[in-house]
VMD Tcl script that draws the C-alpha trace (Angstrom):
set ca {
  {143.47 90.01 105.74}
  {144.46 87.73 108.62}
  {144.57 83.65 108.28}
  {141.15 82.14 108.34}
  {140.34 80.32 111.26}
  {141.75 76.80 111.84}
  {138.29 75.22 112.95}
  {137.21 75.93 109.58}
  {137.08 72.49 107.57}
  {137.62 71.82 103.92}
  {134.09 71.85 102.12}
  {132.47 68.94 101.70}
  {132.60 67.14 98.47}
  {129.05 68.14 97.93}
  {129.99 71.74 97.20}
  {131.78 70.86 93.54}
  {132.11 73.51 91.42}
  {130.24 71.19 88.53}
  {127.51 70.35 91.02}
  {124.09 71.86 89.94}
  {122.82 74.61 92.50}
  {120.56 73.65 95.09}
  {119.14 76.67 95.56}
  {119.20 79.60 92.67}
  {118.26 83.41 91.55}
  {117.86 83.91 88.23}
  {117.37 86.65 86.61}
  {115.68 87.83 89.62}
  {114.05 91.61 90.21}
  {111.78 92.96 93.15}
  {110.54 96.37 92.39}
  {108.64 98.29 94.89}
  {106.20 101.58 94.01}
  {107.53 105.12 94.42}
  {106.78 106.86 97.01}
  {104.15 109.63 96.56}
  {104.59 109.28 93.17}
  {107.63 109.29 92.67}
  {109.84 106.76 90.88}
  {109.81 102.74 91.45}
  {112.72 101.46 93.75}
  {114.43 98.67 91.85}
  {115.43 96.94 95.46}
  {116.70 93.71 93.25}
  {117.32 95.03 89.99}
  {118.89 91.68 87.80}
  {120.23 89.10 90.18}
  {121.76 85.91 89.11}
  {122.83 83.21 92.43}
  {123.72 79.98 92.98}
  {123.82 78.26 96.20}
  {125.25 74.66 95.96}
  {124.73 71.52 98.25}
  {127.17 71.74 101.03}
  {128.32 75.11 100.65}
  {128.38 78.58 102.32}
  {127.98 81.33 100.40}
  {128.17 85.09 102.10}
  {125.98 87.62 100.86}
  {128.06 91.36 101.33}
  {126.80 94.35 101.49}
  {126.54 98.12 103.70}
  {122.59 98.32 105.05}
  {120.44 99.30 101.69}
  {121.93 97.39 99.11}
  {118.99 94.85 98.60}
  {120.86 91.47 100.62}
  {117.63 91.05 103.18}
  {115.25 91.55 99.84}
  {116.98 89.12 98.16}
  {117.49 86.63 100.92}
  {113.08 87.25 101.73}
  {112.80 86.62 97.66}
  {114.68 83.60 98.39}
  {112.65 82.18 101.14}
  {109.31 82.95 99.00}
  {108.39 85.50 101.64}
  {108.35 87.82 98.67}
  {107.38 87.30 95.26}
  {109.65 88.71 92.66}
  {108.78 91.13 89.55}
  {110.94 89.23 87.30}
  {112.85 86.57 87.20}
  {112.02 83.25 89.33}
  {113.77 81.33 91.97}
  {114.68 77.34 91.57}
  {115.57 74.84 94.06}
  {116.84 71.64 93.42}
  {116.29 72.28 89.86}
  {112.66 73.32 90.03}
  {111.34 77.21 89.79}
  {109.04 77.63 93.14}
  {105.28 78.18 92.93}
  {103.80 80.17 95.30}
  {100.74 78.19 96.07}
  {100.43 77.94 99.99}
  {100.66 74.10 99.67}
  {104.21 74.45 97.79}
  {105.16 77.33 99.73}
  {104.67 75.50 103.17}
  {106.43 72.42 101.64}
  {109.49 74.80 100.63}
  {109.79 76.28 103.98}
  {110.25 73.50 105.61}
  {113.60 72.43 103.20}
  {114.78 76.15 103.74}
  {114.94 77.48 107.30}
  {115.90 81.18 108.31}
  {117.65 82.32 110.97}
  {117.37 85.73 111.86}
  {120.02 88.06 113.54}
  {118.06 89.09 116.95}
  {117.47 86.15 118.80}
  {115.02 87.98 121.14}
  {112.87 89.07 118.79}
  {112.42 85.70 116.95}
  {111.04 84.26 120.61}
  {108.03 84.56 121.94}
  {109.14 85.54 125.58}
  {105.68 83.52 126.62}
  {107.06 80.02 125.22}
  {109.22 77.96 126.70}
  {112.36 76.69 125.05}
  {110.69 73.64 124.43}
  {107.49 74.89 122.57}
  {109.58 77.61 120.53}
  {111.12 74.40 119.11}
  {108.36 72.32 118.72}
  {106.16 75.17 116.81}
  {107.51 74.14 113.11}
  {106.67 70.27 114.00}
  {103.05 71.11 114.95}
  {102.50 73.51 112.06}
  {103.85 70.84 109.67}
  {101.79 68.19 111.13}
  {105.00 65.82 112.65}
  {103.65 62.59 113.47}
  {106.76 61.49 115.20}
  {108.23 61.90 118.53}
  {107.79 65.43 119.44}
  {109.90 65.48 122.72}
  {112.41 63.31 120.64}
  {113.28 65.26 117.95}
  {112.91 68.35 120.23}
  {115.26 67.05 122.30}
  {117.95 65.98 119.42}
  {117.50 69.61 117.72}
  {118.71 71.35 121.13}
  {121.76 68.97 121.25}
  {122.45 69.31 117.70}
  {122.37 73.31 118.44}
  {125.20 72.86 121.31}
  {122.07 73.17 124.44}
  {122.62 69.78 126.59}
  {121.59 68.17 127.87}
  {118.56 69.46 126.00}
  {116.05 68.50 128.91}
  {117.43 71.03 131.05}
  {116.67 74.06 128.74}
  {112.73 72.78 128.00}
  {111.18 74.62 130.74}
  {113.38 78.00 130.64}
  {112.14 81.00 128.91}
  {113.90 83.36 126.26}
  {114.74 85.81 129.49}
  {116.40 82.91 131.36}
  {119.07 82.37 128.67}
  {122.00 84.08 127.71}
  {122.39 85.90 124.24}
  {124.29 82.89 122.84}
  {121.69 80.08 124.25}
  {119.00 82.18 122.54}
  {120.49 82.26 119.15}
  {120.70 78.33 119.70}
  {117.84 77.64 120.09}
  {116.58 79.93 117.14}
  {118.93 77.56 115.43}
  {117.41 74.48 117.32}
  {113.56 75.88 115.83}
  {115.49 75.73 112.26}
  {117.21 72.24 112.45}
  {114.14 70.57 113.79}
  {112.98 70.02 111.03}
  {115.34 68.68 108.66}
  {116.48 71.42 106.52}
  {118.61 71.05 103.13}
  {119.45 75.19 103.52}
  {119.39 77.73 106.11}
  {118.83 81.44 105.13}
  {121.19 82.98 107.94}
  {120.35 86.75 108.19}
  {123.22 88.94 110.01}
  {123.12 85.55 112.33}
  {125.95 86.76 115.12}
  {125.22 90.84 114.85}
  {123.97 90.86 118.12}
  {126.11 88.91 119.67}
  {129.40 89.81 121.86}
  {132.20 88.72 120.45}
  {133.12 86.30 122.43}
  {130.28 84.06 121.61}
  {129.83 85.04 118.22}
  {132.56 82.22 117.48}
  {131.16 79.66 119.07}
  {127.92 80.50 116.70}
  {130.08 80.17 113.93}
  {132.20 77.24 114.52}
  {128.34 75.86 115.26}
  {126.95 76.28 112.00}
  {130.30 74.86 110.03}
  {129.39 71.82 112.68}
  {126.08 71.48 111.28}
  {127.66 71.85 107.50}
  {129.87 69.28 107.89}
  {127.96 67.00 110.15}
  {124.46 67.95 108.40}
  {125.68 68.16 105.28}
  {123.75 71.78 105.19}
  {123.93 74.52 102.83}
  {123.73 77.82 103.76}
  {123.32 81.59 102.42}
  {124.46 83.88 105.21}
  {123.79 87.73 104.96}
  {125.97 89.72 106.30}
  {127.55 93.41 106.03}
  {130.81 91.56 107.78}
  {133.47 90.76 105.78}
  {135.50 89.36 108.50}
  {132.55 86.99 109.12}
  {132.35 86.00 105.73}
  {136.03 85.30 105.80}
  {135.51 82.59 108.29}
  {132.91 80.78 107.14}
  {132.43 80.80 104.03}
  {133.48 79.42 100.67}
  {132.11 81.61 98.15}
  {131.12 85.54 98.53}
  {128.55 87.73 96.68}
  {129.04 91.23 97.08}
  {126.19 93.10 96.62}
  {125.66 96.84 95.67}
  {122.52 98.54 95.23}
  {120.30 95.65 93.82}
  {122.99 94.07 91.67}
  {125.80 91.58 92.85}
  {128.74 93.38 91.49}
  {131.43 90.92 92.69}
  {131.79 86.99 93.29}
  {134.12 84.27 93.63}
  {135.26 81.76 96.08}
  {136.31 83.53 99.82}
  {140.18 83.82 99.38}
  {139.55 85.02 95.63}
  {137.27 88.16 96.53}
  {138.96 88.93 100.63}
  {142.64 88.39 99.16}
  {142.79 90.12 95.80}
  {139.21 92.32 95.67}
  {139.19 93.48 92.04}
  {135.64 95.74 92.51}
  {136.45 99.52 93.62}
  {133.80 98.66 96.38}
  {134.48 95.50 97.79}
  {138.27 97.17 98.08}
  {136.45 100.05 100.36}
  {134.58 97.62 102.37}
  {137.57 95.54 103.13}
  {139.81 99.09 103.91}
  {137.62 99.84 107.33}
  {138.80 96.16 108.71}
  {140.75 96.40 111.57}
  {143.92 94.39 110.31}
  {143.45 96.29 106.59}
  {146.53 97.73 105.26}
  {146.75 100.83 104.50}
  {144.64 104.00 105.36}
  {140.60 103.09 104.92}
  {138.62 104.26 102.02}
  {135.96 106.68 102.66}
  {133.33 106.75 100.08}
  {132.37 109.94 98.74}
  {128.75 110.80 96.98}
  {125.24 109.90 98.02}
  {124.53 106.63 99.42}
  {122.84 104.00 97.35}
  {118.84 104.93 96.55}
  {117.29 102.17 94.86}
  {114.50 104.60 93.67}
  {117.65 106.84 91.42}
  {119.81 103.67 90.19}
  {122.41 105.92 88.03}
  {123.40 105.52 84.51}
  {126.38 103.43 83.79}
  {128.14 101.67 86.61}
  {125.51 101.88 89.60}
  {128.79 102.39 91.64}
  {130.34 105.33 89.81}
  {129.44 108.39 91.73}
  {131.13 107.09 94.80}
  {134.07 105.47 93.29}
  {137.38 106.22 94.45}
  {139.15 104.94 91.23}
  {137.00 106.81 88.95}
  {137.63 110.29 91.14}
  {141.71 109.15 91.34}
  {141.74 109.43 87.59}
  {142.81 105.82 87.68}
  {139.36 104.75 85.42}
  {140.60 107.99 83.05}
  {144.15 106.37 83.11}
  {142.83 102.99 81.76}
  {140.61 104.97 79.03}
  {136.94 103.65 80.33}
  {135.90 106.65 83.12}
  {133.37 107.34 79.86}
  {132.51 103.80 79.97}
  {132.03 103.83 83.84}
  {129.39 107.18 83.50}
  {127.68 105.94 80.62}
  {127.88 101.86 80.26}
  {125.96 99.22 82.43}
  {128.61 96.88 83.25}
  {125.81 94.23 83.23}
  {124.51 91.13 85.31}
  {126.53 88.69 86.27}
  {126.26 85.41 85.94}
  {125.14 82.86 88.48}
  {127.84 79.83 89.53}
  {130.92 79.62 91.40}
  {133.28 81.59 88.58}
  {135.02 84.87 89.69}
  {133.09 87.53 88.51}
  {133.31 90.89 88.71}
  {130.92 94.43 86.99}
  {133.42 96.93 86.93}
  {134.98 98.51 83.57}
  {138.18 99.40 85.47}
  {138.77 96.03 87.11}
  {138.26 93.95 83.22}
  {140.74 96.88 81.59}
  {143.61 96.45 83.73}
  {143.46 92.67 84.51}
  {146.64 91.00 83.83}
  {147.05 88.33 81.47}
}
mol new
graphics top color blue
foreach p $ca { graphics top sphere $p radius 0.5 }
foreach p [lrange $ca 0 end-1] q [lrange $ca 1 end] { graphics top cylinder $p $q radius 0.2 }
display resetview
C-alpha cells in the first residue's frame, strides 16, 4: 500500500477514541421476503457501528454485501427488522416529524451526480430545495450562495443560473455537495461519492470533503467498494461481507496489516499490491443462503490452502459463527484463522 496522501490532515480532536458515537448501528438487521417463496434475504444480518464526531469512517465492500442497505438504514430511509439506530445518544423514531428533523442533521450524497439533479433546476434552486422543504426563514440567496463556496463553486453567483448539463462532472458533484451542506449538517452519508468521476477530479472531491471535516468539523460515513479511496480519507474502515462487518479498525491498522482472508483479497487486485492478486473461488455472496459457520468460508483462500487445517479451526470455520462484532473504534476482526494465529 502506497503513502497516504499528504493533504490528508490529522483528525480533529473530536474524533477521540473515548468520545461517544455520534451516529450508531446496533444490533442492527434488515431482512427482506424471499422471492417466490423462497427463503428471506438477511441483507443486514447483526450489525454493530459507530460513527464518531469528526471522523471518517469507510464502509468496504464488493457490490452485494449489504453497505448501501446499511448506509439507507442509517439515514431512516429504511426501517430495520431488529436492532435500532442512535444518534447523538438517542435511538431514532420514525415519525415523519422526527424523521424530517433527522434528515436535516444527516445529509447523503450519492455517487451519480446527474441523477441526483433535476436537469430542469437551476444550480441555484437544486440548492435551495432542502431550505424550502425545511421551512428556512433566513436568507435564501445567502446561505445559497455560502453553500456553493463552501463546495469549491465561486464565485457562487456565477453558477446560479447554469443547469446540471452546463457543468462539468466535478461541478455537479459540488453542488450535490452544496444541496447537502446547506443546511448545516453534523454527518454526511457519502455513497460511492467519486465512482463516477475521472480520476483526475476525483481528488479534488476528496481533498474537498477532508476541507469540510476539518473546517466543518463534519463527520462522515463514506461507502465505498475502493480501498484505495478509503485509504485516503479515512480514519477508521468497516469491511463488510455479506450483511455482517467482518473487519474494523483504524485505516493504517486494516490497509497495512489486513488480518480477514477477505479484506487480504480485496486489497490483492490494487494496482501497487504485492504479490500476485487473489481470485476468489465459490459462489458470490447471496444474502437469501447465508452459510453455516464463517459466512466467508466457501470462498476462502486460507481455508482451501490448508492454512485454516494447519492452525486446527477449518472445522471451526465450516461449522462456527465467528459472531458480531462489536461497535467502537477497537480492531476487530470475525475470522477463526486470523484469532488462532495472532501473535502475542
Amino acid at each position: 500500500m502506497t503513502e497516504r496522501q499528504t493533504t490528508t490532515p490529522v483528525p480533529s480532536p473530536e474524533a477521540s477514541p473515548t468520545a461517544p458515537p455520534l451516529l450508531s448501528a446496533q444490533g442492527l438487521r434488515i431482512t427482506y421476503p424471499g422471492r417466490h417463496g423462497g427463503p428471506p434475504a438477511r441483507a443486514v444480518d447483526g450489525v454493530e457501528l459507530d460513527v464518531r464526531a469528526g471522523e471518517i469512517v469507510a464502509l468496504v465492500g464488493e457490490s452485494g454485501c449489504g453497505k448501501t442497505t446499511l448506509a439507507r438504514a442509517l439515514l431512516g430511509l429504511v426501517r430495520p427488522t431488529e436492532g435500532r439506530v442512535g444518534f447523538g445518544g438517542e435511538p431514532l423514531e420514525y415519525s415523519a416529524r422526527t424523521l424530517k428533523a433527522y434528515r436535516r442533521r444527516v445529509q447523503l450524497v450519492l455517487q451519480d451526480p446527474t441523477g441526483s439533479l433535476n436537469p430542469r433546476h437551476t444550480v441555484y434552486d437544486a440548492v435551495a430545495e432542502g431550505l424550502r422543504i425545511h421551512g428556512h426563514r433566513g436568507d435564501e440567496r445567502a446561505t445559497v450562495a455560502a453553500a456553493l463556496s463552501r463546495a469549491g463553486l465561486r464565485p457562487p453567483e456565477r453558477f446560479f443560473l447554469r443547469y446540471p448539463h452546463e457543468l462539468s462532472g466535478g461541478q455537479r458533484q459540488r453542488v450535490v455537495i452544496a444541496g447537502a451542506l446547506v443546511l448545516e449538517p453534523e454527518l454526511l452519508v457519502a455513497d460511492e461519492p467519486v465512482a463516477s468521476l475521472d480520476a483526475s477530479v476525483r481528488g479534488e472531491i476528496l481533498a474537498l470533503l477532508l476541507r469540510l471535516r476539518t473546517e466543518l468539523g463534519l463527520s462522515a460515513l463514506v461507502v465505498t467498494h475502493d480501498l484505495g479511496l478509503a485509504w485516503n480519507i479515512a480514519d477508521r474502515v468497516a469491511v463488510m461481507y455479506l450483511g455482517r462487518i467482518v473487519e474494523t479498525g483504524d485505516v493504517e491498522q486494516v490497509l497495512t496489516a489486513p488480518r480477514h482472508p477477505y479484506t487480504q483479497a480485496l486489497l490483492s487486485v490494487l494496482p501497487e499490491a504485492a504479490g500476485a492478486p487473489v481470485v476468489l473461488t465459490g459462489e458470490p455472496p447471496d444474502p437469501s443462503r447465508i452459510p453455516s459457520g464463517c459466512r466467508f468460508h466457501a470462498r476462502c483462500q486460507i481455508l482451501a490452502s490448508g492454512e485454516a487445517e494447519r492452525a486446527g479451526v477449518a472445522g471451526a470455520c465450516r461449522d462456527e459463527d465467528p459472531g458480531v462484532l462489536e461497535g467502537g473504534g477497537q480492531a476487530q476482526v470475525a475470522c477463526h484463522w486470523a484469532r488462532a494465529t495472532v501473535t502475542a
